[in-house]
Backbone of each chain as ProteinMPNN parsed JSONL, in Angstrom:
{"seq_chain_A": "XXXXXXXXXXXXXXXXXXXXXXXXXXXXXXXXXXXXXXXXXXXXXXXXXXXXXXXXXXXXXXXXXXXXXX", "coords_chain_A": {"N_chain_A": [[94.35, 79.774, 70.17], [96.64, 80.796, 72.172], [96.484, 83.068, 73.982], [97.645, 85.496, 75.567], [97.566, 84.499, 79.053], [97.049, 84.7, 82.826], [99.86, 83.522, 84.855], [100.603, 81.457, 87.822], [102.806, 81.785, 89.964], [103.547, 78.733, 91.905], [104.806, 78.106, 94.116], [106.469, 80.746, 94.183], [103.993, 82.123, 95.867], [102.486, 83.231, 98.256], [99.674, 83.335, 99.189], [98.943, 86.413, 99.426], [96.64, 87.051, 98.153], [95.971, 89.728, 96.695], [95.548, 89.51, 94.004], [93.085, 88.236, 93.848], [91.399, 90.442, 94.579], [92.153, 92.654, 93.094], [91.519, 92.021, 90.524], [89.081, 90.083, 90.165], [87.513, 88.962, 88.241], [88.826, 87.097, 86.513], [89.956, 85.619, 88.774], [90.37, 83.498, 91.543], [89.757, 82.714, 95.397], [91.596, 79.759, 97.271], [90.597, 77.866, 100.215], [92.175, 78.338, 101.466], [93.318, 80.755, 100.625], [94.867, 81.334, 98.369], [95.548, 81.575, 94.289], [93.168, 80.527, 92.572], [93.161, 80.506, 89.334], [91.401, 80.957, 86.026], [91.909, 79.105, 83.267], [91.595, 80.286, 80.429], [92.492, 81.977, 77.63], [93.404, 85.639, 78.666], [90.388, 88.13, 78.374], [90.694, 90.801, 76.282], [89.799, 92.989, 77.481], [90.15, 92.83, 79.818], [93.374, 92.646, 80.266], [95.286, 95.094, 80.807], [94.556, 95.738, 83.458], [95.203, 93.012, 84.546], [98.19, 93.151, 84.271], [98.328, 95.022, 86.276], [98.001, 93.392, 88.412], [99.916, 91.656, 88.247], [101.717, 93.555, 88.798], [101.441, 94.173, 91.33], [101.821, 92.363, 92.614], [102.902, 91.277, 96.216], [104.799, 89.189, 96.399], [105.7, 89.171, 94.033], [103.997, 86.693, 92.157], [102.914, 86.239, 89.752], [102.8, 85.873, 86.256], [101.973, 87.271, 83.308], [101.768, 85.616, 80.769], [101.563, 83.673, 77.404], [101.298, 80.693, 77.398], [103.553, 78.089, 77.562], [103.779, 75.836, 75.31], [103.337, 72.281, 75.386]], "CA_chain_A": [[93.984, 80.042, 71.564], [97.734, 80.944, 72.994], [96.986, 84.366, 74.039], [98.125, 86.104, 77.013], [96.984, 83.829, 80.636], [97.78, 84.18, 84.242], [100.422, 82.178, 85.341], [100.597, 81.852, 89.054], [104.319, 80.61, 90.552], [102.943, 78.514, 93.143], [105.931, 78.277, 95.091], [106.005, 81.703, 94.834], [102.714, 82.839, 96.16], [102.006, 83.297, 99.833], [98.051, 84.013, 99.745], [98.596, 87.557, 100.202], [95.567, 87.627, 97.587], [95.432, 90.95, 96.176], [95.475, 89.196, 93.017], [91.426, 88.612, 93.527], [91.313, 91.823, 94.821], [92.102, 93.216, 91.641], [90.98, 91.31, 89.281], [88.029, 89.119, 90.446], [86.991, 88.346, 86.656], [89.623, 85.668, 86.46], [90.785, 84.86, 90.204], [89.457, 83.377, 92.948], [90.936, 82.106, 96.298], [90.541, 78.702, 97.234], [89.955, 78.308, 101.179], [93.79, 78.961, 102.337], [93.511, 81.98, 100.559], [95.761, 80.744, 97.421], [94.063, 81.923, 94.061], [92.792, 79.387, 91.604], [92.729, 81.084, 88.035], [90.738, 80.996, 85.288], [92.809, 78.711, 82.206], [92.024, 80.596, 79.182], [93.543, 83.325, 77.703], [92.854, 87.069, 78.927], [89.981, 89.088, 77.245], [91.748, 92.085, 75.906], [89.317, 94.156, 78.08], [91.173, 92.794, 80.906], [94.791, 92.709, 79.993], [95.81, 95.582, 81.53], [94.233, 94.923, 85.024], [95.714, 91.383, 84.629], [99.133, 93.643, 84.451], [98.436, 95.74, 87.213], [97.418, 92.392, 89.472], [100.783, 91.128, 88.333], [102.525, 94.48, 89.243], [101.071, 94.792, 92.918], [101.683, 91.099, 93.821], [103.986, 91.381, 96.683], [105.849, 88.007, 95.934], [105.972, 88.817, 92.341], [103.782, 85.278, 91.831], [102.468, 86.514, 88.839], [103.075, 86.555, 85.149], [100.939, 87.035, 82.199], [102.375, 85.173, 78.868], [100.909, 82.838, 76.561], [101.22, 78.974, 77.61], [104.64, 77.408, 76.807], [102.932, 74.31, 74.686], [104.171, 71.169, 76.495]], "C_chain_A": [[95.23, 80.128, 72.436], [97.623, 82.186, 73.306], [97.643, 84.513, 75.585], [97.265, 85.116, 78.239], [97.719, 84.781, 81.645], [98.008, 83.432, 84.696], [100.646, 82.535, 86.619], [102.097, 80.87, 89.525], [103.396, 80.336, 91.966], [103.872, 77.893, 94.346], [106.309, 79.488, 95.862], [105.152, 82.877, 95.986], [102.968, 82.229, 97.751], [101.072, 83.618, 100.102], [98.114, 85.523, 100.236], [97.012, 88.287, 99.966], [95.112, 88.962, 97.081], [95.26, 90.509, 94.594], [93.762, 89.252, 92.534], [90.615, 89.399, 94.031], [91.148, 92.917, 93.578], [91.885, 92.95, 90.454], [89.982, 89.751, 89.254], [87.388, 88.446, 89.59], [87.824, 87.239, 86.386], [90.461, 84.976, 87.748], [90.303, 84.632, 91.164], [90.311, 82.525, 93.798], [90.631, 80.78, 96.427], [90.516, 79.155, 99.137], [91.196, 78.893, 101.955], [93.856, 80.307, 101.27], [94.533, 82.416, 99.376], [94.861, 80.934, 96.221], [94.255, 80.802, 92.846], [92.428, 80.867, 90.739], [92.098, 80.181, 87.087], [91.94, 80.617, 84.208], [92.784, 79.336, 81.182], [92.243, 81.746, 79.113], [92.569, 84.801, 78.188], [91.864, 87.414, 77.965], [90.339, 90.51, 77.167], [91.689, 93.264, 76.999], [89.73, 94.249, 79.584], [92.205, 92.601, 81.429], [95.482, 93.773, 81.024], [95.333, 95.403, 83.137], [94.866, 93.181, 85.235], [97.344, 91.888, 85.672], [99.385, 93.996, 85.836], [98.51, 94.509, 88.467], [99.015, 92.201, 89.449], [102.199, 91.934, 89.142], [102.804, 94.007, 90.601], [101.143, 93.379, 93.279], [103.428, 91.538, 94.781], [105.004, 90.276, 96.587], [106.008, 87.828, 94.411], [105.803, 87.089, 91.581], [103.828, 85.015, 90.609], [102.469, 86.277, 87.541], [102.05, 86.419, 84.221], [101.425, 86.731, 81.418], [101.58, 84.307, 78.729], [101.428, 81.601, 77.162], [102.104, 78.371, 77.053], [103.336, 76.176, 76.501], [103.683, 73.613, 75.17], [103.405, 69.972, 75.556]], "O_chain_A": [[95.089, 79.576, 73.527], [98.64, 82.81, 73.004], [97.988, 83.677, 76.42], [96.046, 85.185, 78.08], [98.713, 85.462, 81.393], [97.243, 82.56, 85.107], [100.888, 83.719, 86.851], [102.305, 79.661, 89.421], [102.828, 81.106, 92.74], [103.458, 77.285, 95.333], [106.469, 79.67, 97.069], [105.49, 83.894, 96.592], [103.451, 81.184, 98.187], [100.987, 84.247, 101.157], [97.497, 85.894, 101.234], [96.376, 89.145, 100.578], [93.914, 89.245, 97.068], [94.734, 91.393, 93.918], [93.227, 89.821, 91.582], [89.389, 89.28, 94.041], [90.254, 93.715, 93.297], [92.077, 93.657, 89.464], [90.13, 88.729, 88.585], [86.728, 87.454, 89.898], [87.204, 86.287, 85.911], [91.32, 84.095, 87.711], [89.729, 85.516, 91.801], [91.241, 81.821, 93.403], [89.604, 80.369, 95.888], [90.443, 80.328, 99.501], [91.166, 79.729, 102.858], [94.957, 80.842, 101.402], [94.993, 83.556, 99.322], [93.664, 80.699, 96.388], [95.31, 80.384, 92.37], [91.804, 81.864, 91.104], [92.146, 78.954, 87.171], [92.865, 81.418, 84.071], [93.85, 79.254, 80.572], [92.263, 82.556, 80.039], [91.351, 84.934, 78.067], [92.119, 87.169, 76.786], [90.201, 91.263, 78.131], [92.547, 94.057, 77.388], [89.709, 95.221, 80.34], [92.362, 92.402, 82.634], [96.158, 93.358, 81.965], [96.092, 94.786, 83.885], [94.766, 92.475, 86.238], [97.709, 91.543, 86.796], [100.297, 93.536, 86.523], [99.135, 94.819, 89.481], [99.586, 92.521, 90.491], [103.168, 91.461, 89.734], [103.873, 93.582, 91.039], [100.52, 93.078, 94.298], [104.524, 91.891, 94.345], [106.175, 90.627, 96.734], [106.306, 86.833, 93.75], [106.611, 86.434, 90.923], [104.421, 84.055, 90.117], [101.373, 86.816, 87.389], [101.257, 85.482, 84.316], [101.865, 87.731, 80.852], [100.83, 83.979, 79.648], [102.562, 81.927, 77.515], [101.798, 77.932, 75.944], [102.382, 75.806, 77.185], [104.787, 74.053, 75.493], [103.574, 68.781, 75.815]]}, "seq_chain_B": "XXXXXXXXXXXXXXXXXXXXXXXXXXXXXXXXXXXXXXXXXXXXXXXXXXXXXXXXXXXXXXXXXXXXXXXXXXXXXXXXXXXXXXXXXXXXXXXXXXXXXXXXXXXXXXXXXXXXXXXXXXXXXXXXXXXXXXXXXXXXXXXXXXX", "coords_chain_B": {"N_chain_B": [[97.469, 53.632, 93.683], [94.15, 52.699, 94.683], [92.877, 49.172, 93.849], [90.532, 47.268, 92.865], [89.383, 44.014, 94.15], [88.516, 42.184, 91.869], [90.468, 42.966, 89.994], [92.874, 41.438, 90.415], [94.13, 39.459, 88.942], [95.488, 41.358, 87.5], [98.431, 41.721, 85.282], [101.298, 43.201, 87.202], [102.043, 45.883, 85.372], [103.151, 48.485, 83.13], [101.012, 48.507, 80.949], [99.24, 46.662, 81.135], [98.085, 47.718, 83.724], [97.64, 50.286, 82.845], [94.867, 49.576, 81.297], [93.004, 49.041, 83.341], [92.788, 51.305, 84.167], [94.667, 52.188, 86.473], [97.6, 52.733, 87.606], [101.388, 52.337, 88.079], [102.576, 53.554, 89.742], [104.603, 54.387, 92.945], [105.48, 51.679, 93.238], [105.027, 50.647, 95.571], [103.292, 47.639, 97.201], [100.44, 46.647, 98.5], [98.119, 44.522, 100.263], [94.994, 44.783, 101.367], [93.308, 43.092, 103.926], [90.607, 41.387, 105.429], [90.006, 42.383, 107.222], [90.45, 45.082, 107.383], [90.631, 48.628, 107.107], [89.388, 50.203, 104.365], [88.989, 53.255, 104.33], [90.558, 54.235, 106.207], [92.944, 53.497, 106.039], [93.631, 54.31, 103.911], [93.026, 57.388, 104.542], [95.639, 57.467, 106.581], [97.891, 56.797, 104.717], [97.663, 59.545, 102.963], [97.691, 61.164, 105.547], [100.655, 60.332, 105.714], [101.606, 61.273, 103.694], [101.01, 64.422, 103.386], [103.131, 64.356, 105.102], [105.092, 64.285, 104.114], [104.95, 66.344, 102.48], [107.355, 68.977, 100.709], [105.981, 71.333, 101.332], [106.102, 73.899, 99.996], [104.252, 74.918, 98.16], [101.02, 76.425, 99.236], [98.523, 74.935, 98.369], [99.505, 72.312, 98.417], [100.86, 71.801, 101.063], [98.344, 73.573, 103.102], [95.993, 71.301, 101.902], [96.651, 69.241, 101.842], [96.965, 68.141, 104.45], [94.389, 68.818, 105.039], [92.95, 67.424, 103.533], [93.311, 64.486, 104.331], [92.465, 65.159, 106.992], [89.588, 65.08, 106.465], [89.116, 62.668, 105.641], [89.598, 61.003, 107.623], [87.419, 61.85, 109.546], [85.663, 60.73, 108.168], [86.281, 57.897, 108.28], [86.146, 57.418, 111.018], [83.453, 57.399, 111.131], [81.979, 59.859, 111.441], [81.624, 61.997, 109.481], [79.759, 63.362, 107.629], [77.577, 64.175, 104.412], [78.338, 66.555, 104.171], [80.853, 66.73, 104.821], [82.004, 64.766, 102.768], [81.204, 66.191, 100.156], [82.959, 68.188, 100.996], [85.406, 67.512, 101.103], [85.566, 66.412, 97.931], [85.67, 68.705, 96.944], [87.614, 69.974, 97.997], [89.581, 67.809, 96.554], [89.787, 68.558, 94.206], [90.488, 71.343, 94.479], [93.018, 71.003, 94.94], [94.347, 69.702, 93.242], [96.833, 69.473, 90.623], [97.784, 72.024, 91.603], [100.662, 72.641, 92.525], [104.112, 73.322, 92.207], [105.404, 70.589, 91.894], [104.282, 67.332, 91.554], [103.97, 65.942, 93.482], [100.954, 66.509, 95.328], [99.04, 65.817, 93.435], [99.841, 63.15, 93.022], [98.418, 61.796, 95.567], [95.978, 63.136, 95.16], [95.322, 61.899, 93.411], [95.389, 58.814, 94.544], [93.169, 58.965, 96.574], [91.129, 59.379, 94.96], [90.647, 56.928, 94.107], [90.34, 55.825, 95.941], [87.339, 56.86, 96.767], [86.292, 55.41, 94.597], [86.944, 52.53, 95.049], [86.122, 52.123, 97.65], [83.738, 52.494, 97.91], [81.252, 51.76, 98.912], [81.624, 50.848, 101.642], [82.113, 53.96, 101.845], [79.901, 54.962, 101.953], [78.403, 53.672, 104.177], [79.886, 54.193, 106.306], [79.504, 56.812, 106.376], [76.582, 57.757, 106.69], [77.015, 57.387, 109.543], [78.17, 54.73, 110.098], [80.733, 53.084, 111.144], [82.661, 50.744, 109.875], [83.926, 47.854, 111.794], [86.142, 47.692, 111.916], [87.491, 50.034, 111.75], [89.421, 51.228, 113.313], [91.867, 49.025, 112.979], [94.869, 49.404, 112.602], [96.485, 47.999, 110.621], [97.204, 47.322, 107.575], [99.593, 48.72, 106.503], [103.074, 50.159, 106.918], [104.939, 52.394, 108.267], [107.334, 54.418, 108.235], [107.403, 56.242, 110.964], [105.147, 56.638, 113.617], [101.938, 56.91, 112.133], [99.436, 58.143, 113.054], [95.329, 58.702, 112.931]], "CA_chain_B": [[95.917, 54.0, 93.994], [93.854, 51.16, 95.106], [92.405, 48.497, 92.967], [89.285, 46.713, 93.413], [89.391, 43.013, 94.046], [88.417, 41.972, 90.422], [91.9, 43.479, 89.364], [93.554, 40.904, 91.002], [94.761, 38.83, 88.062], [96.165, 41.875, 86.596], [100.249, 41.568, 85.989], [102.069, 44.889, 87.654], [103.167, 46.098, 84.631], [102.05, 49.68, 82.757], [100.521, 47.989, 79.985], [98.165, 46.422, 81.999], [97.658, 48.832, 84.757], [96.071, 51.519, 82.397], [93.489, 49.184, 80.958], [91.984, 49.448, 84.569], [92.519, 52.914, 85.088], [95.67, 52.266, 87.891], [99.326, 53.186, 87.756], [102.516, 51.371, 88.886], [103.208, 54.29, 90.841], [105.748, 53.893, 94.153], [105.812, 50.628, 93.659], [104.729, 49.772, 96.515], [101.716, 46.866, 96.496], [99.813, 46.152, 100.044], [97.065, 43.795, 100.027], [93.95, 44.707, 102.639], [92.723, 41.708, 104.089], [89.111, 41.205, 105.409], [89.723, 43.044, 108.214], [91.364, 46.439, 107.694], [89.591, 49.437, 106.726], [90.334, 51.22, 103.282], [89.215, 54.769, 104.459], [91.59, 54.159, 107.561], [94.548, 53.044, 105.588], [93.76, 55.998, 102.461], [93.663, 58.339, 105.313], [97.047, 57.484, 107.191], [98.532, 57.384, 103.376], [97.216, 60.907, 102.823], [98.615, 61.519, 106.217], [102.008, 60.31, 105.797], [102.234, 62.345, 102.251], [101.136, 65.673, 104.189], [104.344, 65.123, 105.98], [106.356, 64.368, 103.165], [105.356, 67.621, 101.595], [108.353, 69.955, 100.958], [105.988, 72.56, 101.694], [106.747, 74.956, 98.823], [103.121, 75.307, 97.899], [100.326, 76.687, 99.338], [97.778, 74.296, 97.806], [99.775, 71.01, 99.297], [100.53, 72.58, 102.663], [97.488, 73.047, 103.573], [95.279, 70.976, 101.492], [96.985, 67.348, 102.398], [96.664, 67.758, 105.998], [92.838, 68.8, 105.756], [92.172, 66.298, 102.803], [93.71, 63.543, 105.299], [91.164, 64.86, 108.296], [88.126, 64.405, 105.776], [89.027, 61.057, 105.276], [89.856, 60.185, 109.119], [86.183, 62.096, 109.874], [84.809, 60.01, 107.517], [86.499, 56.435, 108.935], [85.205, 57.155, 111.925], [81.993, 57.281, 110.884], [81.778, 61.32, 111.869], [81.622, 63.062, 108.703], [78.633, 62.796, 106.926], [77.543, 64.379, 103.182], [79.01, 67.766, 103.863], [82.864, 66.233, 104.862], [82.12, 63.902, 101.76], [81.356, 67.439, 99.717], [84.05, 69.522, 100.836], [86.641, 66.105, 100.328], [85.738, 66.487, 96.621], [86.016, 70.135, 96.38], [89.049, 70.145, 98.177], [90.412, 67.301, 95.566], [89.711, 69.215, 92.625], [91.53, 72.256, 94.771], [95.008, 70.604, 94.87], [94.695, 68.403, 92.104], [97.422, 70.248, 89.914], [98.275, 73.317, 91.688], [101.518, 72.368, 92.915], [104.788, 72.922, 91.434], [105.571, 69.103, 91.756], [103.487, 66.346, 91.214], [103.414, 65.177, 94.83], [99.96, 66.951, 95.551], [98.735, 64.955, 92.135], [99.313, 61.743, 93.275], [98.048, 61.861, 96.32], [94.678, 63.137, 94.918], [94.702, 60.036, 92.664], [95.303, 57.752, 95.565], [92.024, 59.519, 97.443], [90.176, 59.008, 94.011], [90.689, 55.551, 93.779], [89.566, 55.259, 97.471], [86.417, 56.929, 97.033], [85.671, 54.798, 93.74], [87.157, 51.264, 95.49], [85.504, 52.023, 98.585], [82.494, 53.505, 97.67], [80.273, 50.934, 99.534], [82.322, 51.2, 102.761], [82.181, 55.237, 102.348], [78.164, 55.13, 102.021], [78.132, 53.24, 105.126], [80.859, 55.757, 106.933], [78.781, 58.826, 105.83], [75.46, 57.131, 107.309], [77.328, 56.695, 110.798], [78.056, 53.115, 110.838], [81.753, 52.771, 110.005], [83.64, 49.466, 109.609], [84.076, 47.551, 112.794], [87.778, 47.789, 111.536], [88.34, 51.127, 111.237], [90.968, 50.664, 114.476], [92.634, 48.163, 112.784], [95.707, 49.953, 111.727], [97.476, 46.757, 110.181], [97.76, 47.643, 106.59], [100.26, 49.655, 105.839], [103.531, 50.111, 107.964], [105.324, 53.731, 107.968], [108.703, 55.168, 108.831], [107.148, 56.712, 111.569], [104.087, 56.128, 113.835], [100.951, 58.081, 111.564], [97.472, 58.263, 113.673], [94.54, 59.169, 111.88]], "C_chain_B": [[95.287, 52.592, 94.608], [93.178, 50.722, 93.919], [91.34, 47.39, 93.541], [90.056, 44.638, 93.333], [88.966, 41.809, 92.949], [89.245, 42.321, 89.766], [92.649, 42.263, 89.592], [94.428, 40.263, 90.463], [95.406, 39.931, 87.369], [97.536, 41.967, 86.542], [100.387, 43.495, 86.206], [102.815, 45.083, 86.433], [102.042, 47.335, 84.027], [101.218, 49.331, 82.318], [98.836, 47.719, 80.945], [97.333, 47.443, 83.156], [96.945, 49.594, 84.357], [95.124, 50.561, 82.052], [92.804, 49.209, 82.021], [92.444, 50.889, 85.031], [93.796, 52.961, 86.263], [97.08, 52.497, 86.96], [100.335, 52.852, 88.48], [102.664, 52.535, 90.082], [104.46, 53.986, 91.694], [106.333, 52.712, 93.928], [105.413, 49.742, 94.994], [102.89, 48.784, 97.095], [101.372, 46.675, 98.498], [98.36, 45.59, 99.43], [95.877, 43.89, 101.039], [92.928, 43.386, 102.893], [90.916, 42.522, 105.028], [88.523, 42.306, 107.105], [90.5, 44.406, 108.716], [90.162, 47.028, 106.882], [89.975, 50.56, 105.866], [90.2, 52.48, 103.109], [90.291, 55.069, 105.499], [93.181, 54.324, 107.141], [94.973, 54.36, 104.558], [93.985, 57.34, 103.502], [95.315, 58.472, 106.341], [97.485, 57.43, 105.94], [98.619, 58.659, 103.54], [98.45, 61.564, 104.263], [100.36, 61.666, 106.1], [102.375, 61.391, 104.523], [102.003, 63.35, 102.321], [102.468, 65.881, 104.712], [105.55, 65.033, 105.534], [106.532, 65.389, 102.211], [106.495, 68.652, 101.746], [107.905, 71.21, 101.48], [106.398, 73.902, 101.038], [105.618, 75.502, 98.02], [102.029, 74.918, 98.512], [98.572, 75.447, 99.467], [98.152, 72.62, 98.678], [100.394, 71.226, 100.277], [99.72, 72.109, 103.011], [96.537, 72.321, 102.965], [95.578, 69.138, 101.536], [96.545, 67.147, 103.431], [94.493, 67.477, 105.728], [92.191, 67.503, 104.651], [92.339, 64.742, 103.76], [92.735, 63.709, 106.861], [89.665, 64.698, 107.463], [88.074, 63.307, 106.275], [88.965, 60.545, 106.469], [88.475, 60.621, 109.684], [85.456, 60.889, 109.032], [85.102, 58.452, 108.044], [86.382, 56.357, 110.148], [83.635, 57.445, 111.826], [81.609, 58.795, 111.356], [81.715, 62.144, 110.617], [80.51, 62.625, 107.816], [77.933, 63.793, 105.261], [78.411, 65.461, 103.427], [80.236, 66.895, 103.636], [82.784, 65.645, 103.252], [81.934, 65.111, 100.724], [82.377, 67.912, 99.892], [85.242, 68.688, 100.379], [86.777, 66.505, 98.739], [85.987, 67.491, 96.236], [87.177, 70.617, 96.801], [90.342, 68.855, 97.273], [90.877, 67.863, 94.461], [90.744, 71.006, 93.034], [92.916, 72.153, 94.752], [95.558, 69.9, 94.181], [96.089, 69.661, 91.067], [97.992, 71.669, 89.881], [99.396, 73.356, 92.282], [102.307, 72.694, 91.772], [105.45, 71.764, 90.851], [104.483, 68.507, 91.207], [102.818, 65.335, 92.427], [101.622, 65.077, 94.894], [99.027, 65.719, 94.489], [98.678, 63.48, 92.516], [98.544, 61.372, 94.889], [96.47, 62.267, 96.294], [94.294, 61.73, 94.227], [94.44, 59.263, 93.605], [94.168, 58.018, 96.386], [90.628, 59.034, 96.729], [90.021, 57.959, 93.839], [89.969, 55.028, 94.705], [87.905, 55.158, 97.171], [85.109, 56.013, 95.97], [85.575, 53.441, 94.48], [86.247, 50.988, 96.805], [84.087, 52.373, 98.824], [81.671, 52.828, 98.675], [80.311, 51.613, 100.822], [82.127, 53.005, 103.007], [80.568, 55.12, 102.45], [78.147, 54.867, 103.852], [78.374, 54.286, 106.314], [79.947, 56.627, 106.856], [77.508, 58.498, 106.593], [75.998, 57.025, 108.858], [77.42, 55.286, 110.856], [79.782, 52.455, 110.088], [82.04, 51.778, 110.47], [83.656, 49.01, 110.96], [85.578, 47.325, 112.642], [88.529, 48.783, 111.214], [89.827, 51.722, 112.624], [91.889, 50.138, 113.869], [94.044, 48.898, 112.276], [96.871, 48.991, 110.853], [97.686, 46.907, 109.057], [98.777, 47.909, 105.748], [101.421, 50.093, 107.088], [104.516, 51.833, 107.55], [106.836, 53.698, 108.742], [108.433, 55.566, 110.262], [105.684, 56.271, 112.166], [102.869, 56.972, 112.942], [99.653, 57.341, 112.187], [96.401, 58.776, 112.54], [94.593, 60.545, 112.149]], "O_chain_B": [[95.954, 51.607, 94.923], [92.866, 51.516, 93.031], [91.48, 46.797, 94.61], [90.966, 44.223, 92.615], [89.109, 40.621, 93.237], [89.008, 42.075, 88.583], [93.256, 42.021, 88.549], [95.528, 40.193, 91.012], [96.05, 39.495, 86.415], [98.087, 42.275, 87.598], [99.888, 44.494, 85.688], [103.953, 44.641, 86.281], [100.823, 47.385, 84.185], [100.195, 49.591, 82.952], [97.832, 48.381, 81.208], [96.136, 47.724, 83.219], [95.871, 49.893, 84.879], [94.164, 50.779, 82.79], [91.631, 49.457, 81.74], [92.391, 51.369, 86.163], [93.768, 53.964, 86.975], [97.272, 52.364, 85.752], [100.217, 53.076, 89.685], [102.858, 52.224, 91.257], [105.356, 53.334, 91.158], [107.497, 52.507, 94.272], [105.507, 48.542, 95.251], [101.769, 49.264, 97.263], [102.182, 46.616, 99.423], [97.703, 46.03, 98.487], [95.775, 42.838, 101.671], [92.052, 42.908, 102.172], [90.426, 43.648, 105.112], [87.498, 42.676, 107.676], [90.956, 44.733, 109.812], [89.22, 46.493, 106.297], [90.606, 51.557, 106.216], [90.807, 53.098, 102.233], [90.827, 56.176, 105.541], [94.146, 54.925, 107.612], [95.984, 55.05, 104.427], [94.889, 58.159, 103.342], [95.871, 59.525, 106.652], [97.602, 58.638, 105.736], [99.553, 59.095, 104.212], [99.532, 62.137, 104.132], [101.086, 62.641, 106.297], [103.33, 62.168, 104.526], [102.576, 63.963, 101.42], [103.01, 66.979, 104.843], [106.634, 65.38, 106.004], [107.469, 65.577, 101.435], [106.623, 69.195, 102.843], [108.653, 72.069, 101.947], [106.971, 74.817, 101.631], [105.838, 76.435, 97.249], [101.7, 73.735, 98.606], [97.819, 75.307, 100.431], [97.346, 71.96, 99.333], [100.658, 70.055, 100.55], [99.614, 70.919, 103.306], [95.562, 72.666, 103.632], [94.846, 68.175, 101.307], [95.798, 66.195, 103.653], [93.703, 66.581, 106.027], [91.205, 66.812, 104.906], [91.38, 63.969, 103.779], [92.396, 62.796, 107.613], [88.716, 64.152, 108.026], [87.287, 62.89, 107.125], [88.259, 59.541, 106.562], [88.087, 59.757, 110.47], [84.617, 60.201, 109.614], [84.096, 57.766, 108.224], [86.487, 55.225, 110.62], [82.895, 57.699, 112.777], [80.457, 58.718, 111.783], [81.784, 63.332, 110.93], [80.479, 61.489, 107.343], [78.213, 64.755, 105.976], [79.462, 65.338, 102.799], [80.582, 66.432, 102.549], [83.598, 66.159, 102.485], [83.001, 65.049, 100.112], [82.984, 68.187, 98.857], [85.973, 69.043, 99.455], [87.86, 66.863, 98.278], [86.561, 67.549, 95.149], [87.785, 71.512, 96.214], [91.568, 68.952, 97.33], [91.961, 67.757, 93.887], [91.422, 71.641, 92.227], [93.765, 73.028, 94.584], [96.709, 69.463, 94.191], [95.777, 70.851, 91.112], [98.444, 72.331, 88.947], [99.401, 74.428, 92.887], [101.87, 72.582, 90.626], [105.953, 71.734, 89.728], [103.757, 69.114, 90.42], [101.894, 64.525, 92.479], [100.995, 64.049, 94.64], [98.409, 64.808, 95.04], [97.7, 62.748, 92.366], [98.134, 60.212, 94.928], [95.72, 61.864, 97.184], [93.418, 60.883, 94.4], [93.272, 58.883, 93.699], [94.061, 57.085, 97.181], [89.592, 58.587, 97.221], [88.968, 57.768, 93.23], [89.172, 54.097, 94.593], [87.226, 54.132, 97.22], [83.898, 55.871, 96.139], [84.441, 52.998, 94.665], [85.726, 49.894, 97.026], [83.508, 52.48, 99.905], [81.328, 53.659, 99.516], [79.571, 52.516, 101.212], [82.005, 53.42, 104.159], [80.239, 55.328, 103.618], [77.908, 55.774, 104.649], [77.581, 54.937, 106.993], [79.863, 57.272, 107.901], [77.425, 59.372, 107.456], [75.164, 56.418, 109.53], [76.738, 54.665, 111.673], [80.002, 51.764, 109.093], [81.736, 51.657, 111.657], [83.309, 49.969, 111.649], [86.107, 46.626, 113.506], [89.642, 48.804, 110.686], [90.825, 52.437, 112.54], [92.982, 50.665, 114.073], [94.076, 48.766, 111.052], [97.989, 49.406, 110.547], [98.872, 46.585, 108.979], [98.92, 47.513, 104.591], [100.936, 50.374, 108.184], [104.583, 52.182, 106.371], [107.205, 52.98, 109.672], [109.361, 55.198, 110.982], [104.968, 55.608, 111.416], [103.02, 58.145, 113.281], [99.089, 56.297, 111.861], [96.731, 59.183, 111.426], [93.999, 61.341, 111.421]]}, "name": "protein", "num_of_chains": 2, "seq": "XXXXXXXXXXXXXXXXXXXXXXXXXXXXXXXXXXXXXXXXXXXXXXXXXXXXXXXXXXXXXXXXXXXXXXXXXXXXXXXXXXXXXXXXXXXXXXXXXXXXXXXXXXXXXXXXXXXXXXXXXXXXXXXXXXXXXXXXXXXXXXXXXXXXXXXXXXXXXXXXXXXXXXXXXXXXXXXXXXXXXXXXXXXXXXXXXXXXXXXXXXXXXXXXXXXXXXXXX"}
């Protein structure tokens, strides 16, 4: 179960939210407008829209990789 | 976090601390006597650790301040099931979304409240809070913190 996630830099992020704009299947805001994801990995069928979310964030919060194990 | 008054014999040390569920944390121990009020004191906490956030995420920004006016709605006896609802859904919002750990303990210390105090919050949530929720004697700060 290490596949591909969304990782959100939350230092990064400034609620601009297009993240659950574009990909509402794994992102949701909480009430400041900041998005709480979904922990397990991508389903394939939404990999590339994951991408695209990660593209179009304007603070480049984003990334999709697998889960350093800790 | 807080610890119920049946802890009392426990020594400050880790060992001990997890078998009840608590954590040395800060270090720092305060004892509430018979006449302070432990949503009063959990909310000026909360407060003061809103204003010790660096502010670098989103999540503990804004989610200290407003988890800190729950709690001060609720010790004045003004917030009633909803506040006590959105409190928990805004715990589980900032529990871990930080790049630190600040945000994190600061939910613990809320969780502990609402377990230690549970009685005291029933009452609160019903309108009838503490005849001590004035008392601000508890807990002394760097700075003055209001509810």
């Amino acid at each position: 179960m290490n596949g591909p996630r969304i990782i959100i830099d939350p230092v990064a992020c400034d609620a601009y939210g297009y993240c659950a704009e574009l990909l509402p299947e794994a992102v949701i805001l909480d009430e400041w407008g900041y998005p709480i994801v979904d922990d397990r990995p991508l389903p394939a069928a939404l990999l590339a829209l994951a991408r695209r979310a990660a593209r179009d964030c304007p603070k480049r919060a984003i990334a999709i990789r697998a889960k350093k194990s800790s | 976090m807080w610890v119920g008054p049946e802890h009392f014999g426990t020594p400050y040390a880790s060992i001990p601390l997890r078998t009840i569920g608590a954590v040395a944390g800060v270090g720092v121990i305060v004892v509430l006597g018979e006449t302070s009020c432990g949503l009063t004191e959990t909310a000026r906490i909360v407060r003061y650790l809103a204003g010790q956030s660096a502010g670098q995420c989103g999540p503990c920004l804004h989610g200290l301040p407003s988890i800190a006016s729950d709690l001060a709605q609720l010790a004045r006896g003004l917030g009633g099931d909803q506040t006590v609802a959105r409190l928990g859904r805004r715990l589980g919002e900032v529990n871990g979304r930080g790049a630190c750990r600040h945000p994190d303990g600061a939910v613990n210390l809320v969780r502990s409240a609402l377990a230690v105090f549970a009685t005291d919050i029933a009452a609160h949530r019903r309108g009838e809070p503490c005849p001590y929720w004035r008392n601000l004697t508890g807990l002394r700060f760097p700075g003055p913190i209001g509810l």
